[in-house]
N, C-alpha and C positions, 0 to 999 in steps of 0.2 A: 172756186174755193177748195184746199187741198186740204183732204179729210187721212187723216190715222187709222186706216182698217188693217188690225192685223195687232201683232205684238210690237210693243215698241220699247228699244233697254238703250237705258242713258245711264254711262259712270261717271264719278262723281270720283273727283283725287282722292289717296285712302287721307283720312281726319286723324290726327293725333288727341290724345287724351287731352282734356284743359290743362294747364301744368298747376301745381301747386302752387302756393303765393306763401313767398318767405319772405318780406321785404326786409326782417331785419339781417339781412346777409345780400343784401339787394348790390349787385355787381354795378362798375363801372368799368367796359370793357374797350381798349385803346389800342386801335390795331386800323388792318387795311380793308374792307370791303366791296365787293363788284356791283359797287355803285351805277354802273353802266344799263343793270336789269333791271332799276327803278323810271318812274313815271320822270322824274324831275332830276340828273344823276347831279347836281349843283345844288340841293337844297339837305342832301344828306351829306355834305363835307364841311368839317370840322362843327361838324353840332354834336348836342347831347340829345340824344334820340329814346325813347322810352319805347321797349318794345315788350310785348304780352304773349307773343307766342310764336311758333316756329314759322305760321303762316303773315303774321306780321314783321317778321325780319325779312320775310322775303318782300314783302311789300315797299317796306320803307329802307332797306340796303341794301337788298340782293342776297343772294345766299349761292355760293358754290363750295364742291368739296375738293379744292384745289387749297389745303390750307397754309401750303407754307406761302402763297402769295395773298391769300384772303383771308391776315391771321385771326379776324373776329369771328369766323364763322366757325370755325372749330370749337370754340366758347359757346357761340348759338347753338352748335349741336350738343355740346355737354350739358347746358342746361335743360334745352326741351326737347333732346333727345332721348341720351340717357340716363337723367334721373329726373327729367319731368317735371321741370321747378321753372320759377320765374315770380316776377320779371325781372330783364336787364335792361343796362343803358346801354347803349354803343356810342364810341365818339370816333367814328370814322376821319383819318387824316390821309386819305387818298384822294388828290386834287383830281376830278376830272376835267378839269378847265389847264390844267399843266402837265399831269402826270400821265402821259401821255405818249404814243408811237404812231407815225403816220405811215398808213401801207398804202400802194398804187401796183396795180393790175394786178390783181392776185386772181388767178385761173378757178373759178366754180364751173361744174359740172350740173348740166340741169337731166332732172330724173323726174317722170312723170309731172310736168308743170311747175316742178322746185328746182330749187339748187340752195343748200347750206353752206355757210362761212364757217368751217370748223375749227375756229378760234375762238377761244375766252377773250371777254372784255372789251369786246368791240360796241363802241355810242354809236345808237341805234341812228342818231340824228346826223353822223357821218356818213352814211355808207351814200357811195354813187355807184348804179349799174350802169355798163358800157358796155360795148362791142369793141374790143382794142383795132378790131380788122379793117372797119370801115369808120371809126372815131366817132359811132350813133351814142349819147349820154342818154339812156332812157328814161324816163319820166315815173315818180312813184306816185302810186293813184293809178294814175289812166296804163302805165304798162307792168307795174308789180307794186307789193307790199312787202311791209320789213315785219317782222317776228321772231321771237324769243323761244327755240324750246326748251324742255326741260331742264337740256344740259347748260342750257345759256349759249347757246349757238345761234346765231341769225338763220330764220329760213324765208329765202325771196322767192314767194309766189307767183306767180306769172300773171297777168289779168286778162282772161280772154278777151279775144278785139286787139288789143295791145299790139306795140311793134317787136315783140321778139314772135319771132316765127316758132313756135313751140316744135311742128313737124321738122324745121331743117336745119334750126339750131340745136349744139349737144351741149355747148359752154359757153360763160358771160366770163367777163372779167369785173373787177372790183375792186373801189377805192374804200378807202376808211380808216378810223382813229380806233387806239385800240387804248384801256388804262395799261401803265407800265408800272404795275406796283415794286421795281428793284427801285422805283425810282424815289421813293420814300425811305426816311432816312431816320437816326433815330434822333435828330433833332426836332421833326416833326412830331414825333411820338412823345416828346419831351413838352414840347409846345402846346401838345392837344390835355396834358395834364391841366392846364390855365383854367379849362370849361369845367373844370370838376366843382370849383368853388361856387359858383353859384346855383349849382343844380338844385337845389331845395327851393331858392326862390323864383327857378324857371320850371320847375319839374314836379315838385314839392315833393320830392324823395330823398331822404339822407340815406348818404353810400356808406355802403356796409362795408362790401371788398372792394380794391383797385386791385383790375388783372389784365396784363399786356403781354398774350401767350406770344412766342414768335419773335420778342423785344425783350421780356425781362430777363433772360438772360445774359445783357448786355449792362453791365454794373453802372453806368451813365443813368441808363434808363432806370434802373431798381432803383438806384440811389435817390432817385427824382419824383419817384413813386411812393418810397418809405417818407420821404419828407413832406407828401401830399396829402399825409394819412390824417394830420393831427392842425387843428382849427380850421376845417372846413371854414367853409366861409364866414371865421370867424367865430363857431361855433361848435363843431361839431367834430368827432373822433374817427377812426377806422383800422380796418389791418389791409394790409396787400398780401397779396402770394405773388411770390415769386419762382422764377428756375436758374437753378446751373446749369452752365453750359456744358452741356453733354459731347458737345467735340473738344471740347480742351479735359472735362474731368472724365473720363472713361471709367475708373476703378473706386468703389466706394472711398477706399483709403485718399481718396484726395482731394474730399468733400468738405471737410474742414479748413484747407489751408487757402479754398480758392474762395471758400464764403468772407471767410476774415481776409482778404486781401481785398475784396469786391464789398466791404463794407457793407454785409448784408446781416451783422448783427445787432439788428433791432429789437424789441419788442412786439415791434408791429408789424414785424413782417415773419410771412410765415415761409419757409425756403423749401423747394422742392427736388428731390431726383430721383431718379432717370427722368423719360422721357416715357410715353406710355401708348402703345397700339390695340387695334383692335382686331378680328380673325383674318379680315382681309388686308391689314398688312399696313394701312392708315395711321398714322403718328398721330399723336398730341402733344403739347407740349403738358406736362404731370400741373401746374399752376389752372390752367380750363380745366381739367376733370375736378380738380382738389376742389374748387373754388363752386364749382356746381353742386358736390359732394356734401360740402358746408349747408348753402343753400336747402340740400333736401332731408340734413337732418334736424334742422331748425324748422321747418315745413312739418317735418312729424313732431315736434315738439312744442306748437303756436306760435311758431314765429319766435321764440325764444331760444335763444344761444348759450344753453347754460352746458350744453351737451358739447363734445368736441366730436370733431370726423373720424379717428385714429380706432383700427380695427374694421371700418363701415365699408362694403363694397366698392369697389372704383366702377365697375362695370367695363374691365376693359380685359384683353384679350393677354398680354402680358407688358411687360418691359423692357426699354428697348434705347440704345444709344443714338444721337444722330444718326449713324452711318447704318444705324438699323440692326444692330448688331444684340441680342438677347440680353438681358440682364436677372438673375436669377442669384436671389440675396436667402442665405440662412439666417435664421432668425435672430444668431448671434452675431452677425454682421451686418443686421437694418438695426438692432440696437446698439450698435456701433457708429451707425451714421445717428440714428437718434440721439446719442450721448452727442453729436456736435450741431446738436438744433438745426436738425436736417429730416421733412417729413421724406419715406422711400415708400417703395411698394414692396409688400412681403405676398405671396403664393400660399395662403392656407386652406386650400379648397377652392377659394376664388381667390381674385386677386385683389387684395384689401390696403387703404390709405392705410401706413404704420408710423406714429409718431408723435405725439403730446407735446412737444416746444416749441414755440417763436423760435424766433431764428436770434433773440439773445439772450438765449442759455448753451452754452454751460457760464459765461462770466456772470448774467443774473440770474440770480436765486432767490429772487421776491416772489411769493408764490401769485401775487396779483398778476407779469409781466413774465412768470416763465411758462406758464401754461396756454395756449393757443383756448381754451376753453374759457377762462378765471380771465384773462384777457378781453377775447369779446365782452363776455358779460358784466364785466365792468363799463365798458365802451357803450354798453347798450342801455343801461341803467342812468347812466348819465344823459344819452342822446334825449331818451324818450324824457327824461328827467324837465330837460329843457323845452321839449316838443311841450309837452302836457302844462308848464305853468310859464310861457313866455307870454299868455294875454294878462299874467298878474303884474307885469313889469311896470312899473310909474303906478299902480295901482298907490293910495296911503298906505305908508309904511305905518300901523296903524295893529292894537294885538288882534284885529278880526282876521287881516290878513297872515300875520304869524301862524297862529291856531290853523287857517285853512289850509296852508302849505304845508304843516307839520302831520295833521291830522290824516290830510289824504292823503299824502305821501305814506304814509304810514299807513293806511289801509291798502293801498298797492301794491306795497312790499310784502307786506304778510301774507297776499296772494300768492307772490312767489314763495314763499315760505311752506306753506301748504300744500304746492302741487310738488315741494319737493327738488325746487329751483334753485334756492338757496339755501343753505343751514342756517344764516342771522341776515336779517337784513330790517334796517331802522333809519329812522333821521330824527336827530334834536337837534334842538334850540339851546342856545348856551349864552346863558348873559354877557360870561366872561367874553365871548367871542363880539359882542354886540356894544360895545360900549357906548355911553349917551354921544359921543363925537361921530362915532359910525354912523349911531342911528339917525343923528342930525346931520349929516350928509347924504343922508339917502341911502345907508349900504345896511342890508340884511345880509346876516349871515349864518347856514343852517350847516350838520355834522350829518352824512349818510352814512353808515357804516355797515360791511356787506361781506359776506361768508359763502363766496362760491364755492362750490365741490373742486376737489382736485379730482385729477382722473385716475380710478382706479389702476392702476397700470402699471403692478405687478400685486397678484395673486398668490400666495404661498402656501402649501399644504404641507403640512409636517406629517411626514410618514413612520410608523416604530411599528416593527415584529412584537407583537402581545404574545410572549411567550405561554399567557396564562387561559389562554383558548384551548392550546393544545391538554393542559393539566387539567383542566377542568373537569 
């Protein structure tokens, strides 16, 4: 029996904070994943995945930081990295059953009883070790094991007993399938928006944001994303964020004329530039940080979106074009891109989301639909509107039921009211609206009427010489 005399230290991975829980900004995030580091890499493609936290994405999709190949992981790390919010969906559309590259004899070196595959993306359920010299296919189990480290590398163990001669062998050779994510297209990503509709009744979560860092760029896919936003399945509302593309628009001044060509003047969509890094030189695409951003100030608010992002931390290092190239806006020239419903990043001591419009304003001017804040909270008033009295549906139309839907509605709203959520928010009943043919068909019908804040977002202080200081 082997006894522990002595000291004994066991590390444990560092743990990350629990993230916060904002579900009314709750992401739906459509991109590619190294599905390959999961248990099952066939059972995380093209589903909607519900994930809790940075160690659950790695569970159930993989996680690397390779992200212009693995666009949703940059998203994962915006969210439960750095601003510590969640949860997201992912809907992975990286086929590991097609999307795919086959290697043969690829030369590893074995080092102390190992030898690693210094490739991303290689299914684990591929690989064959050989001897290319003598044509010996060796056996997993009885002469090595397959493993994952941290970088997501394959590392083949050797098994003592086994037929590789550990002392006279320096190198294996090796077969194996690797994911080829150029190999996804954005028709796939177009195709994976279809899962978003029913997520509430496979998920029971209504999506806040749709964000396809990596992809929205590409006006096909935005346009297909903005049209995703509005009757979820049949019910339900949302905003997308989106990006410019940073290798065609390089110069703020040409932010405007590539959004209105790319159709990216909606209400619902909130449009983003540059591109945005962190100190070691890591890109995002500006749509993942925004979108996580959103997320964590609704998390400080209860889950309520009455706040907008504009001014709030990005947590990122600066601004940066595809080609990597700095970007560095004066304040008179990110409300320059602001005036053309274009959120930027301005440098005010840190580097902060700048900008207060959907992406259709400047042509609307409703203050419900120009504001990224008066937007959501509309959209969220509504959502939960339905969430909270859809078991009263087929109920008798009957005035108990009237009264109940008026009543509590109206005690919820004055909630917001009071914490200072809304300025007016009410619902009536209106005969006129109700007429005996209505009511004898079955249709109720009731008036919300609702006073979101606009955002303060410009401050003015009137300055004057009081000559009468000095005569005094």
């Amino acid at each position: 029996m082997a006894i522990n005399h002595g000291i004994t230290i066991t590390e444990n991975p560092t743990s990350f904070n629990p993230p916060v829980e904002a579900k009314s900004g709750i992401p739906i995030i459509i991109g590619t994943a190294p599905v390959n580091l999961t248990a099952t890499p066939a059972d995380a493609y093209n589903q909607a995945i519900l994930i809790t936290s940075f160690e659950d994405a790695k569970t159930k999709i993989g996680h690397s930081t390779t992200y212009a190949d693995y666009t949703i992981c940059q998203a994962i790390d915006a969210y439960f990295s750095k601003h510590k919010v969640g949860p997201v969906i992912a809907i992975n559309v990286l086929d590991p059953a097609n999307d795919t590259t086959a290697v043969a004899d690829a030369a590893v070196s074995i080092v102390i009883n190992k030898a690693k595959i210094s490739v991303e993306g290689i299914l684990l359920a591929s690989v064959v070790v050989n001897n290319q010299a003598d044509d010996t296919v060796y056996d997993i189990d009885d002469d090595y094991t397959l493993s994952f480290d941290t970088d997501g590398y394959v590392v083949i163990k050797l098994v003592s007993g086994g037929q590789i001669e550990t002392d006279t062998e320096t190198a294996l050779t090796v077969d194996y399938s690797k994911l080829d994510p150029s190999a996804t297209t954005a028709t796939e990503i177009i195709a994976g928006l279809a899962l978003i509709d029913p997520i509430y009744q496979t998920i029971g979560e209504i999506p806040g944001i749709i964000i396809a860092p990596g992809w929205s760029h590409i006006p096909a896919v935005g346009q297909a994303m903005i049209s995703e936003c509005t009757s979820i399945g049949g019910l339900y509302n949302c905003t997308t964020v989106l990006d410019v593309d940073t290798s065609t628009v390089t110069a703020y001044t040409g932010v405007k004329s590539w959004k209105d060509s790319s159709l990216y003047n909606d209400s619902r969509a909130i449009v983003c530039w540059p591109m945005l890094n962190t100190a070691d030189g890591t890109k995002y695409y500006f749509s993942a940080i925004q979108a996580a951003l959103m997320a964590s100030v609704d998390g400080a608010n209860g889950g309520v979106p009455f706040a907008g992002p504009s001014n709030k931390s990005l947590n990122v290092a600066g601004a940066v074009l595809t080609s990597g190239t700095s970007v560095f806006l004066t304040i008179t020239q990110a409300n320059a891109v602001n005036a053309d419903g274009v959120v930027t990043a301005l440098k005010m001591s840190t580097w902060r989301s700048w900008g207060n419009y959907t992406g259709g304003f400047p042509e609307i001017t409703d203050p419900k639909d120009m504001f990224i804040a008066t937007r959501r909270m509309m959209d969220y008033i509504a959502n939960t509107f339905i969430q909270i009295y859809f078991d009263k549906v087929d109920d008798p139309l009957n005035n108990r039921l009237i009264e109940s839907i008026v009543d509590d509605e109206n005690i919820r709203l004055n909630g917001f009211k009071a914490l200072g959520q809304l300025a007016e928010a009410r619902i009536e009943y209106r005969a006129a609206d109700n007429t005996a043919e209505n009511l004898a068909s079955g249709k109720l019908t009731v008036r919300t009427f609702l006073s979101p804040y606009s955002p303060a977002q410009e401050i003015e202080n009137i300055q004057e010489f009081d000559i009468s200081g000095l005569t005094a």
